[in-house]
C-alpha positions in Angstrom: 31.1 -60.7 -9.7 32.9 -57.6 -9.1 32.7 -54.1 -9.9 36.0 -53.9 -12.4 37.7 -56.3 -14.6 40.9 -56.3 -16.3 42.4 -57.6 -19.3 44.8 -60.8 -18.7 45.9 -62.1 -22.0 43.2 -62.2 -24.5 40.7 -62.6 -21.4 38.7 -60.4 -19.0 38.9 -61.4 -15.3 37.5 -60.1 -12.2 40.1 -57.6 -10.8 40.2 -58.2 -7.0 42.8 -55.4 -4.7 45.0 -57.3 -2.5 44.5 -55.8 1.1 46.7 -53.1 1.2 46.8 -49.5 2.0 48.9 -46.3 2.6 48.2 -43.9 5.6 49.3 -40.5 6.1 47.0 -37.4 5.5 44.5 -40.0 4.2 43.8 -43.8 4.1 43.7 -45.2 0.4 43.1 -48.9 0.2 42.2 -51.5 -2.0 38.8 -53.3 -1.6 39.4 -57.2 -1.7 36.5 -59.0 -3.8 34.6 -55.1 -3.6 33.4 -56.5 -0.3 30.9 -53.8 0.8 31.5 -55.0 4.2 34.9 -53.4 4.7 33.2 -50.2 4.2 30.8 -51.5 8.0 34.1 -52.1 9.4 35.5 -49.3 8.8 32.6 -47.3 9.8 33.1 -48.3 13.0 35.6 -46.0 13.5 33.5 -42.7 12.9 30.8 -42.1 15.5 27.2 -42.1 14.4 24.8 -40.7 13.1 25.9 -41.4 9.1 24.8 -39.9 6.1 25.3 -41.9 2.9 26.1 -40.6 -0.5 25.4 -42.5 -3.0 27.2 -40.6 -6.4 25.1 -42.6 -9.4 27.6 -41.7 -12.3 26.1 -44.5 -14.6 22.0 -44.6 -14.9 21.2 -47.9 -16.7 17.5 -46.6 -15.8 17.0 -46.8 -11.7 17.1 -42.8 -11.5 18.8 -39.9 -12.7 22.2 -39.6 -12.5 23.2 -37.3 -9.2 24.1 -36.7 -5.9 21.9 -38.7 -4.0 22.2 -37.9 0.2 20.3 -39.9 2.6 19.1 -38.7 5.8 21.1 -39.4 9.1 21.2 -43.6 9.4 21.7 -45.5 13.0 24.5 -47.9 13.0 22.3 -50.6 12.5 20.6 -48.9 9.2 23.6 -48.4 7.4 25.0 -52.0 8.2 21.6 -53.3 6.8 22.2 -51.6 3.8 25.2 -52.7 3.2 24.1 -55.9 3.7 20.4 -55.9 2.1 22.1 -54.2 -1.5 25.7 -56.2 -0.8 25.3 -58.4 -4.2 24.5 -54.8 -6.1 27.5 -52.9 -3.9 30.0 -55.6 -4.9 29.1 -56.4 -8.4 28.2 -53.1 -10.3 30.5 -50.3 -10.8 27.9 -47.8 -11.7 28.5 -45.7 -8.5 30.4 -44.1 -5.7 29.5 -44.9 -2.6 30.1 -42.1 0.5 29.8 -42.8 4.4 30.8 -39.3 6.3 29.8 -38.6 10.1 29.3 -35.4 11.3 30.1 -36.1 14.6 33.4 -37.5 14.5 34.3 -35.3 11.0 34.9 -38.2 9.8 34.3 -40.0 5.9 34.9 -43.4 3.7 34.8 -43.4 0.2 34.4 -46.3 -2.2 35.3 -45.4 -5.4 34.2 -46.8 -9.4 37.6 -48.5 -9.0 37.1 -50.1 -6.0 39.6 -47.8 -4.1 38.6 -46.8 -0.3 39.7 -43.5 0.8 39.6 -42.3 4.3 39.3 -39.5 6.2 38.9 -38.5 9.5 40.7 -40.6 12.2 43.6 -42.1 10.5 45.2 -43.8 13.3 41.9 -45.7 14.0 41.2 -46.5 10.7 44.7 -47.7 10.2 44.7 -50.0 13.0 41.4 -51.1 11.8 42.5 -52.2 8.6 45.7 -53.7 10.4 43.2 -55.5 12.4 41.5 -57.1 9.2 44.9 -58.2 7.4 45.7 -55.4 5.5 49.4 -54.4 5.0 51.4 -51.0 3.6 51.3 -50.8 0.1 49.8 -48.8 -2.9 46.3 -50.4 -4.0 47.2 -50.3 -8.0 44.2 -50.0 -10.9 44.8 -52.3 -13.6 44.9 -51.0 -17.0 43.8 -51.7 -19.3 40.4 -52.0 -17.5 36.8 -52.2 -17.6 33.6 -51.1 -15.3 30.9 -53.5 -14.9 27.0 -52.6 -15.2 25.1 -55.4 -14.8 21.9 -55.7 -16.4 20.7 -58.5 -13.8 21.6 -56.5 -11.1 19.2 -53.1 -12.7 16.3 -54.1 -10.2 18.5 -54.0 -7.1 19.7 -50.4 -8.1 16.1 -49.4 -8.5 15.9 -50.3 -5.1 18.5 -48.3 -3.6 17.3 -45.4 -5.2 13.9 -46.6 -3.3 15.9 -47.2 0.0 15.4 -43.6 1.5 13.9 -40.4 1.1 17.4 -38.8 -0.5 18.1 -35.8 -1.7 19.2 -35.1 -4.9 21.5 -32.6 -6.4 23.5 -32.9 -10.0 26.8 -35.0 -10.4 29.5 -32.1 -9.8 32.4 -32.4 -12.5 34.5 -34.4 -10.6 31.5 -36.8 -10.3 30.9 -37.8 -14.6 33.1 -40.8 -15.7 
């Protein structure tokens, strides 16, 4: 599964970014296979606590669409939700997902088109990425292109939505697809 698809031929494939990414007053990657744990890697480069924002742009149902914060998360909570909603993260494209610490100033973002942008520490999170294989280069969007929202994965989103007391505020305009 992944969270885009793109047109090859008369066929829809998966789209999958090769691991690449440009530095300078920002990190912009690509996420290889929208592998939510690249996003716990990365996080180890900003101090904790984190606070999660999870953008729901799409609603197929789980909760209103919004600006949904969650309260400061330990290391070890925000790697267990990466890991506990992994096959939702990867798969669906109905969301953005946010990772910012206070501490360090600090924020990921994972994007509907599976696009990483960082902020914060960019000569950590460079070397970081270095560290997992990545190389310079421009993470492209395929176009044409599709997002995926996946019926069978509707009961995992409800449960993000259940994962933490958030707070909710509306999308803001730079939020609606």
């Amino acid at each position: 599964m992944s969270r885009i698809g793109h047109l090859v031929g008369d066929q829809w494939v998966a789209h999958s970014h090769r691991p690449v990414f440009t530095a300078d007053d920002r990190i912009v990657a690509g996420i290889p296979g929208s592998n939510p744990s690249l996003i716990g890697h990365l996080a180890e480069c900003l101090e904790p606590p984190y606070n999660l924002l999870y953008v729901l742009h799409t609603s197929r149902g789980e909760g209103e669409p919004g600006r949904y914060q969650s309260p400061a998360l330990s290391r070890d909570q925000l790697m267990e939700f990466l890991t506990t909603f992994a096959p939702f993260l990867s798969g669906d494209g109905r969301f953005d997902l946010w990772v910012h610490s206070p501490a360090s100033g600090g924020t990921l973002v994972w994007d509907r088109h599976d696009r990483l942008f960082g902020y914060g520490p960019i000569d950590r999170l460079s070397d970081k990425l270095t560290s997992l294989g990545f190389i310079e280069g421009k993470p492209e969007i395929p176009a044409p292109h599709e997002h995926h929202y996946r019926a069978e994965l509707d009961s995992l989103a409800k449960q993000v939505i259940a994962a933490f007391e958030w707070s909710h505020s509306p999308l803001r305009p730079e939020d609606e697809q």
